[in-house]
Backbone as CSV, one residue per row, in Angstrom:
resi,resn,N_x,N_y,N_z,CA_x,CA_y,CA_z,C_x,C_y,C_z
1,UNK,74.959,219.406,174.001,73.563,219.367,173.658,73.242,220.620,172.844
2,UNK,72.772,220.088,171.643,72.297,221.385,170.873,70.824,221.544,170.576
3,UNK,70.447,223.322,170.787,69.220,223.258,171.009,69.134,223.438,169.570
4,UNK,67.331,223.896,169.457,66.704,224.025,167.808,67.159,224.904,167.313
5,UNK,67.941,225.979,167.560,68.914,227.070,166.587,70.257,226.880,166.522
6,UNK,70.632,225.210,167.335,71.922,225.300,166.758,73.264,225.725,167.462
7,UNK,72.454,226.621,169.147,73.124,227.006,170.478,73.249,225.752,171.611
8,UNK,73.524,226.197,172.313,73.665,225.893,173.538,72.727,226.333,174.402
9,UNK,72.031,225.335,174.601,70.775,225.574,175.744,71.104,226.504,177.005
10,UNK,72.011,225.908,177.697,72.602,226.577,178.762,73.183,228.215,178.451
11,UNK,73.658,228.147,177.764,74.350,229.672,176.870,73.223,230.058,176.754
12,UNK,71.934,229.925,175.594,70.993,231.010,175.854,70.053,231.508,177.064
13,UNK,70.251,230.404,177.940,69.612,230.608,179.148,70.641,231.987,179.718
14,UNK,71.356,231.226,179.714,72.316,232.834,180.205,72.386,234.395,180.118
15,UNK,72.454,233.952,178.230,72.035,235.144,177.820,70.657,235.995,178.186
16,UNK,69.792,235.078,178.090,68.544,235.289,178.419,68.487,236.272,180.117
17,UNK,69.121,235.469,180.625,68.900,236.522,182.059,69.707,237.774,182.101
18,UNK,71.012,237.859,181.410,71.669,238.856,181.380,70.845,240.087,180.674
19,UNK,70.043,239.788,179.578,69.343,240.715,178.727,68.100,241.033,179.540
20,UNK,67.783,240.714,180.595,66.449,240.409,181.329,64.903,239.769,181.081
21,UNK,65.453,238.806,180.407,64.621,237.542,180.218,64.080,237.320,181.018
22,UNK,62.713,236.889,181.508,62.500,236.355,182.517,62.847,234.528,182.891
23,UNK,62.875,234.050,183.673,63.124,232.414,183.861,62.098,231.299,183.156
24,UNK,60.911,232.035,183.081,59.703,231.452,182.663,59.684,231.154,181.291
25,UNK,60.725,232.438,180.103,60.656,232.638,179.014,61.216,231.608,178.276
26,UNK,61.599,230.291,178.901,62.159,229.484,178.321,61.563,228.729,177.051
27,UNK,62.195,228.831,176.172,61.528,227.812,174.663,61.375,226.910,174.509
28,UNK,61.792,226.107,175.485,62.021,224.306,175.405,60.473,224.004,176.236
29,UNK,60.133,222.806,175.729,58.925,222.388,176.579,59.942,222.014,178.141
30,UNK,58.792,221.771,178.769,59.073,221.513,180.194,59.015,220.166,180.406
31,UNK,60.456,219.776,181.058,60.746,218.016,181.057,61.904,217.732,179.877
32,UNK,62.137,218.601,179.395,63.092,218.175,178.620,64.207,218.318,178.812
33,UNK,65.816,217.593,178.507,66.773,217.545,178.459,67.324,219.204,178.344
34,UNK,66.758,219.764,176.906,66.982,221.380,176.802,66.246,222.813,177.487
35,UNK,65.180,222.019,177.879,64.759,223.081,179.320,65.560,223.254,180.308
36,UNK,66.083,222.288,180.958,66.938,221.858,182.018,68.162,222.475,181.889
37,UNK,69.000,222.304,180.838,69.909,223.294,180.897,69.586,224.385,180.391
38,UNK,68.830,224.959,179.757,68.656,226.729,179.631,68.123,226.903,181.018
39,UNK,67.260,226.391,181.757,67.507,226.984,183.489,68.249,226.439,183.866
40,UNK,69.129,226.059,183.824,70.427,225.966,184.278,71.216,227.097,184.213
41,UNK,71.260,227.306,183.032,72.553,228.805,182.555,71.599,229.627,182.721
42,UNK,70.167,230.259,183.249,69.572,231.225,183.603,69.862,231.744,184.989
43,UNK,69.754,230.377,186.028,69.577,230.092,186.914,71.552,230.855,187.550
44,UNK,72.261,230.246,186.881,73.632,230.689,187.308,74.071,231.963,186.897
45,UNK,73.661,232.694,185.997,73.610,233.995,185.754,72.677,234.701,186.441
46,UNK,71.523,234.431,187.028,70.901,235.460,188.185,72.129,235.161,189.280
47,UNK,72.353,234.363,189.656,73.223,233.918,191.111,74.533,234.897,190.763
48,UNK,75.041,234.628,189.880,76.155,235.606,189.907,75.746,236.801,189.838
49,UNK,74.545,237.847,188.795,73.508,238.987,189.676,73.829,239.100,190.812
50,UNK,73.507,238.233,191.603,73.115,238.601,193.091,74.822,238.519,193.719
51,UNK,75.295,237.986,193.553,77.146,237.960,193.973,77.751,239.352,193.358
52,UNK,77.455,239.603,192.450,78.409,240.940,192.385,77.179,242.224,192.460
53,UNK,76.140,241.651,192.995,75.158,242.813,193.612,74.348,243.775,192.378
54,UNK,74.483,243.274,191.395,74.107,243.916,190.359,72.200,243.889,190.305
55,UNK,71.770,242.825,191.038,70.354,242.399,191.248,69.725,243.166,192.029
56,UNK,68.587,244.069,192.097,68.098,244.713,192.360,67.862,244.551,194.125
57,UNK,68.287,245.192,195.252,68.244,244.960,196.314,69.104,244.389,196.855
58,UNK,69.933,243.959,195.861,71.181,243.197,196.651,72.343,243.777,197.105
59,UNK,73.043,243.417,198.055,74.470,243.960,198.578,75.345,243.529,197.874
60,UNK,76.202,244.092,197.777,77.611,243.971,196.807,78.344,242.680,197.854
61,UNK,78.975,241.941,197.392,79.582,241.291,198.126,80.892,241.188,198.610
């Protein structure tokens, strides 16, 4: 699935949290095929945050 620049929805979601994007900042309307996966790849890049403890308050694991 390619989004309107030509990426990967999921990939910029990713990126997006790694750079500290917030989850909300997503570009895609809401309900769509490409919302869904950019929180998707947002969503799995905070989780791994929180697994190697890098997320603010979290324990190292």
């Amino acid at each position: 699935m390619a989004s309107k620049m030509g990426g990967d929805p999921r990939e910029e979601g990713r990126i997006a949290c790694e750079t500290g994007g917030a989850r909300g900042d997503c570009p895609y309307p809401a309900g769509t095929p490409e919302h869904e996966a950019w929180a998707e790849g947002w969503d799995e890049a905070e989780e791994m945050k929180v697994i190697s403890g890098e997320e603010d308050g979290a324990a190292p694991a």
